[in-house]
C-alpha positions as CSV (number, residue, x, y, z in Angstrom):
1,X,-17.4,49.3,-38.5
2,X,-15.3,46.4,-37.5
3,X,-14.4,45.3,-34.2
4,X,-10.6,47.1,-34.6
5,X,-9.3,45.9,-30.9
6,X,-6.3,44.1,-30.1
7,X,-6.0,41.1,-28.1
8,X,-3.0,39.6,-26.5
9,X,-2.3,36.1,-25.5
10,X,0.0,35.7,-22.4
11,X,1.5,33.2,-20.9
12,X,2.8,33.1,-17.4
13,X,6.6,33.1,-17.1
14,X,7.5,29.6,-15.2
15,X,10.4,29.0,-13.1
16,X,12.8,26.7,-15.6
17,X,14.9,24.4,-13.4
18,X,17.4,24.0,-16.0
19,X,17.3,27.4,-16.3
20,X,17.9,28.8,-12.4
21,X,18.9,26.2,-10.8
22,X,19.9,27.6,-7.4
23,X,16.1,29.4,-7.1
24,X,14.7,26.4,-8.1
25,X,16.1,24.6,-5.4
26,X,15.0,27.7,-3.0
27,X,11.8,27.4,-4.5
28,X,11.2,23.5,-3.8
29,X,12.2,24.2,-0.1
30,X,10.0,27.1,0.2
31,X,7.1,24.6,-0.9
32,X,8.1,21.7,1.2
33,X,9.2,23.2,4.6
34,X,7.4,26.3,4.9
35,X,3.9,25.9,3.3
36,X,2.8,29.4,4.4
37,X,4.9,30.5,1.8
38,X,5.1,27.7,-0.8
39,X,3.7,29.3,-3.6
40,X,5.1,32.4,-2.8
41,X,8.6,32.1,-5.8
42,X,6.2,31.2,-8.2
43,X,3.3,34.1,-7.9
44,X,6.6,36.8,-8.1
45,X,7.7,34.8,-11.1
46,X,4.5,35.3,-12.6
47,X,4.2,38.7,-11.9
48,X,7.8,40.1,-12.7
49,X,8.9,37.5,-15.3
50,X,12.4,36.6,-16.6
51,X,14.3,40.0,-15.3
52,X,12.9,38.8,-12.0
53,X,14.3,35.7,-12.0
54,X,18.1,36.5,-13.3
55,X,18.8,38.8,-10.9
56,X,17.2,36.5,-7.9
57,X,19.4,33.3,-9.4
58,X,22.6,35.8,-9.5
59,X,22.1,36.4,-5.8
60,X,21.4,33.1,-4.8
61,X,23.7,31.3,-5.9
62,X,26.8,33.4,-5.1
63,X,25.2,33.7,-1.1
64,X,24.1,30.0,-1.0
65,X,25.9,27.7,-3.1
66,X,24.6,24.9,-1.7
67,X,21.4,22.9,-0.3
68,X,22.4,23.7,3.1
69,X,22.9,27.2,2.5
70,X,20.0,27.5,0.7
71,X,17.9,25.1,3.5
72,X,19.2,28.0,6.4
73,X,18.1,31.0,4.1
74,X,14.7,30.0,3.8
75,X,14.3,29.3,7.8
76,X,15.5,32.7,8.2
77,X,13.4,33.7,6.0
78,X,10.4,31.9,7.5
79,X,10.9,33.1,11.0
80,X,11.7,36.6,9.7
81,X,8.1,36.5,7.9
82,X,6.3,34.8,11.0
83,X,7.5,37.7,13.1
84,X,6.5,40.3,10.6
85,X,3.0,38.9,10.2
86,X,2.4,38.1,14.1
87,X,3.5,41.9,14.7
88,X,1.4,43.6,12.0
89,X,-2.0,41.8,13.4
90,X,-1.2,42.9,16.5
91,X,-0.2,47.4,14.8
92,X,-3.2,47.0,12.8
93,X,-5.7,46.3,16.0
94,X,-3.1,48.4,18.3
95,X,-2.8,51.2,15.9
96,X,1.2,51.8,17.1
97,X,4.1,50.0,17.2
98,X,4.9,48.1,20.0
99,X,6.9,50.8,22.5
100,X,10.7,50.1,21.8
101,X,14.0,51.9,22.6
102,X,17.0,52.5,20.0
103,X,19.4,50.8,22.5
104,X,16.8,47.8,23.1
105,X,16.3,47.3,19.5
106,X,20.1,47.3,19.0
107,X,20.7,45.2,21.8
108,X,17.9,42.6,20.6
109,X,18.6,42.9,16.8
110,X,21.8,44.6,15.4
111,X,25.0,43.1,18.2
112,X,22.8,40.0,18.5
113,X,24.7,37.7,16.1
114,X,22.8,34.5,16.1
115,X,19.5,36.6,15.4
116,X,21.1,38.5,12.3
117,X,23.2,36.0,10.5
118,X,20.5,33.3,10.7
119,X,17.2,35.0,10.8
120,X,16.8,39.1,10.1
121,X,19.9,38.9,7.5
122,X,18.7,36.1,4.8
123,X,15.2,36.7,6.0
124,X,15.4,40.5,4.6
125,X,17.5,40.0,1.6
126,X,15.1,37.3,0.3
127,X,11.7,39.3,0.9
128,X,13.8,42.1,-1.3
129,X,12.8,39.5,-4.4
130,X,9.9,37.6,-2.6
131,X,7.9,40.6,-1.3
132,X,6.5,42.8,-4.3
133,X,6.4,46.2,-3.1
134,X,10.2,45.4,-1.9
135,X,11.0,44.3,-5.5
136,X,9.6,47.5,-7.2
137,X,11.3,49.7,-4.6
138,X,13.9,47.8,-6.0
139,X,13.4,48.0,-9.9
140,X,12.8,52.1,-9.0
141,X,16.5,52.3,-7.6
142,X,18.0,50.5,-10.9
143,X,16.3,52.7,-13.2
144,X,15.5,56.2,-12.1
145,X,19.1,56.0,-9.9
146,X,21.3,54.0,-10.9
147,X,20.9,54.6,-14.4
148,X,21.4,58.1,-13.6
149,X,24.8,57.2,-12.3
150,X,25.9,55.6,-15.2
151,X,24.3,58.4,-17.5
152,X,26.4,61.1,-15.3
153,X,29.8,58.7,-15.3
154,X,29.7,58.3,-11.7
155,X,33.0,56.9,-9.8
156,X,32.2,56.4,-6.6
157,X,29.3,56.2,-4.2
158,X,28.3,55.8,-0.3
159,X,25.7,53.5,1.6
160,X,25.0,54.5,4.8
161,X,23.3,51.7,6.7
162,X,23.9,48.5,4.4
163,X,22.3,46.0,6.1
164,X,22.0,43.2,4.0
165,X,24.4,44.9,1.4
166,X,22.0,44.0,-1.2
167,X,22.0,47.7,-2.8
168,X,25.7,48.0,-2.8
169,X,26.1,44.6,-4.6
170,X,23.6,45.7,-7.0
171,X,25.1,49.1,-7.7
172,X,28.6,47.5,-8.1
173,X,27.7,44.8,-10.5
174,X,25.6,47.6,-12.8
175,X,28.3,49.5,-12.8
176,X,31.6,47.9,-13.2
177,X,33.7,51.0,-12.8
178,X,32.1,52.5,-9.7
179,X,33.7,52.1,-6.1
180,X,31.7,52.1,-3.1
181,X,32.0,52.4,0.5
182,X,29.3,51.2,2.9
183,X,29.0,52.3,7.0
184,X,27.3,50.3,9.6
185,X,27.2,50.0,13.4
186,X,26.1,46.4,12.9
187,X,29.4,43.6,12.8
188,X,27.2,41.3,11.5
189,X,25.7,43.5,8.7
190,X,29.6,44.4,7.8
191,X,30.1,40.6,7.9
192,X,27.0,39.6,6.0
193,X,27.9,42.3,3.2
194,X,31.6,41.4,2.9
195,X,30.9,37.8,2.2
196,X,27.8,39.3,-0.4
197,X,30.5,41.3,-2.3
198,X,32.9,38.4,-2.1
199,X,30.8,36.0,-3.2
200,X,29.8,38.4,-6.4
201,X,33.2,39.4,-7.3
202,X,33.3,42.7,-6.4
203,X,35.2,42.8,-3.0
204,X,37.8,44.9,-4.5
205,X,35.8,48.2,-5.4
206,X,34.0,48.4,-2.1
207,X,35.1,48.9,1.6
208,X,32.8,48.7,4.9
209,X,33.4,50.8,7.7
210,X,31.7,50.6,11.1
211,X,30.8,54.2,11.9
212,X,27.5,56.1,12.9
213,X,27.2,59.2,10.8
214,X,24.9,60.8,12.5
215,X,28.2,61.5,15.3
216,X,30.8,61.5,11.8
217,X,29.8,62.4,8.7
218,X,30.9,61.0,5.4
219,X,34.4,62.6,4.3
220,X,34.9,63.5,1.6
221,X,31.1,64.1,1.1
222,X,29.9,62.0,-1.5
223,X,28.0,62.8,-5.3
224,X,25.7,60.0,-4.7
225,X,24.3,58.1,-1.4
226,X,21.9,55.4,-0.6
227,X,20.1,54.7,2.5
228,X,17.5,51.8,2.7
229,X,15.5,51.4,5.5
230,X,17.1,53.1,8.1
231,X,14.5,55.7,9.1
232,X,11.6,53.9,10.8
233,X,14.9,52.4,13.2
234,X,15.4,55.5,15.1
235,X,13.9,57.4,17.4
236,X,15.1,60.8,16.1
237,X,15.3,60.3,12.3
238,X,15.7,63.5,11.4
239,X,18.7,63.8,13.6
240,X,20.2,61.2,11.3
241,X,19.0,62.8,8.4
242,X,20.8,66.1,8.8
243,X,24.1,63.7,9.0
244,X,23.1,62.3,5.6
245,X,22.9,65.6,4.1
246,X,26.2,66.7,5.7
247,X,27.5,64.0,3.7
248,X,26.1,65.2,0.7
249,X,28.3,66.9,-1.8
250,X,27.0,70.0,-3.7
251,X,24.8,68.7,-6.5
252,X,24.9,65.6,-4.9
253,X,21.6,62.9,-5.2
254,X,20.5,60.3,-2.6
255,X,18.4,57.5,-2.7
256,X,16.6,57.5,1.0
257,X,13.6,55.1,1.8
258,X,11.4,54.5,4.6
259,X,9.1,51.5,6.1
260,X,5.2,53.3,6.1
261,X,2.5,51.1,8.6
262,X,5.4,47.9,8.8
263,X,5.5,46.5,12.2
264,X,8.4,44.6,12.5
265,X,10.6,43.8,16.0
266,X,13.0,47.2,15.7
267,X,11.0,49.4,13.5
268,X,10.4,52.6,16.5
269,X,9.4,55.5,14.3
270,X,6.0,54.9,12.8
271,X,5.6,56.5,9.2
272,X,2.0,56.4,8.2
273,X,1.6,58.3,5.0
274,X,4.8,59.7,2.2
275,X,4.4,63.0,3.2
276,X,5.3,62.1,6.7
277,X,8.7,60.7,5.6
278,X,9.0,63.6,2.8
279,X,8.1,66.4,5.4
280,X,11.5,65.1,7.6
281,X,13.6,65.2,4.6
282,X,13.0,68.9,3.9
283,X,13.2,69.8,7.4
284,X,16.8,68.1,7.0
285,X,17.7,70.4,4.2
286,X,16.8,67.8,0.9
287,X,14.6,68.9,-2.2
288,X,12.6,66.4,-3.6
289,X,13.3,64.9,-7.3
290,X,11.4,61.8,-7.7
291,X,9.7,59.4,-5.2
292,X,8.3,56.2,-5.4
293,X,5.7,54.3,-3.2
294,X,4.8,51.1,-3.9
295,X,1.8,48.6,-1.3
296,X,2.3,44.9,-0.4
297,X,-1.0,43.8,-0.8
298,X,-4.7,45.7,-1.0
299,X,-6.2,46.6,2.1
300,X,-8.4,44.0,3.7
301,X,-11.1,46.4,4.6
302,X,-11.1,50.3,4.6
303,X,-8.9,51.8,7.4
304,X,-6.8,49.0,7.5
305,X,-3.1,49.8,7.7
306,X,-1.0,48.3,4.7
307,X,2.7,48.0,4.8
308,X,4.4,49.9,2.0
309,X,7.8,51.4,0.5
310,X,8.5,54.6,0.1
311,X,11.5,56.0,-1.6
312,X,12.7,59.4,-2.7
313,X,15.9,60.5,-5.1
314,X,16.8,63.8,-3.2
315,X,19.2,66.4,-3.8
């Protein structure tokens, strides 16, 4: 009998300066400033291919137009990475996160200006496209939720916790007859998302409001919510969860996610497994629809802690 199986030759999608310009540039300061992370552009491009790359160009060039800009993104995201890496060494010998309140974390992090806008801000939005199990939590959000907006004709929607505003820019520029409203307790995440939407020319469909739901709820409740990585911040999440799904309308879906085994400077609550994070959802009155859970990188020995993403489409 012949041999009847099919080959396929492949060939690694490449980063085309003419092409994408502004993450080229990104790309060749990555490589020459930071060599920790100089290949780091061109493994995701390899991996995720032109999609990838379109939606990453979009982004960079309306938030950093120019060298400059795009020289101050990549520091942030540098020391943003640095920290990340020198605190996970020390969770996966310690086994815990390092003890932190909500008000220190706030005080250190969220009302400390210099740290967001030049470090935590950029340095988050970019590992959204530069860290892979960020970018799938990502790709899951387009297609099993926002599609489902536009399949259902959604108007409107709410974020609660923006922080980089990356999801609400996306969501608005998917869906160009959707209005948004995103809530915050940090001015410079408000500030850091209003000049996002600007820059992407969508300011006119959204609004930011500075508010803590857990105190207020969202009125009216909304048909659809997102919440990214908001959880592993507090120190009573499910608290904060039973706000979110007082701001749920009947029939309502939300897209919630959570940090599991990711030490960074204001994560509090440790999440170690799905369930954990699934278990507090139900206790806050959701039903599970989908969920999604995606690894940054294979363990490096059994036992080993691995930072991951973890998102669910409740109702």
């Amino acid at each position: 009998m012949p041999d009847t199986t099919l080959t396929y030759e492949t060939v690694p999608f490449r980063l085309d300066r003419a092409t994408y310009p502004a993450l080229a540039s990104m790309t060749a300061t990555l490589r020459d400033r930071h060599r920790f992370a100089a290949d780091i552009a061109d493994r995701c491009a390899a991996l995720f291919g032109a999609r990838w790359a379109e939606e990453f160009e979009v982004v960079v060039d309306a938030l950093f137009p120019t060298p400059e800009a795009v020289a101050a993104a990549v520091k942030g995201y540098a020391a943003f990475a640095m920290q990340s890496m020198r605190l996970q060494a020390a969770f996966e010998v310690e086994g815990h996160y390092r003890s932190k309140t909500y008000d220190q974390a706030a005080s250190e992090v969220y009302f400390n200006e210099q740290h967001m806008m030049r470090e935590y801000l950029p340095g988050l939005l970019l590992s959204h496209f530069l860290w892979p199990h960020h970018y799938r939590q990502l790709q899951f959000f387009e297609t099993a939720f926002v599609d489902a907006m536009r399949v259902a004709g959604a108007s409107s929607f709410v974020e609660v916790g923006i922080g980089t505003g990356l999801y609400s820019g996306l969501l608005l520029r998917r869906l160009p007859w959707v209005r948004g409203t995103g809530y915050d307790i940090s001015p410079s995440s408000k500030q850091f998302t209003e000049d996002q939407v600007r820059a992407l020319g969508v300011e006119d469909r959204y609004e930011v409001q500075l508010r803590d739901v857990t105190a207020r709820p969202v009125e009216p409740r909304a048909d659809w919510l997102v919440c990214v990585e908001v959880l592993e911040h507090l120190e009573d999440p499910v608290a904060f969860l039973r706000g979110l799904r007082a701001s749920l309308a009947p029939g309502g879906r939300a897209f919630i996610t959570a940090a599991l085994n990711a030490a960074h400077a204001d994560h509090i609550h440790l999440y170690r497994t799905p369930d954990d994070v699934l278990a507090q959802l139900v206790e806050a009155g959701f039903t599970l629809e989908q969920s999604f859970v995606g690894a940054a990188y294979a363990p490096r020995a059994p036992g080993v802690p691995v930072p991951s993403a973890a998102a669910f489409i409740v109702y």
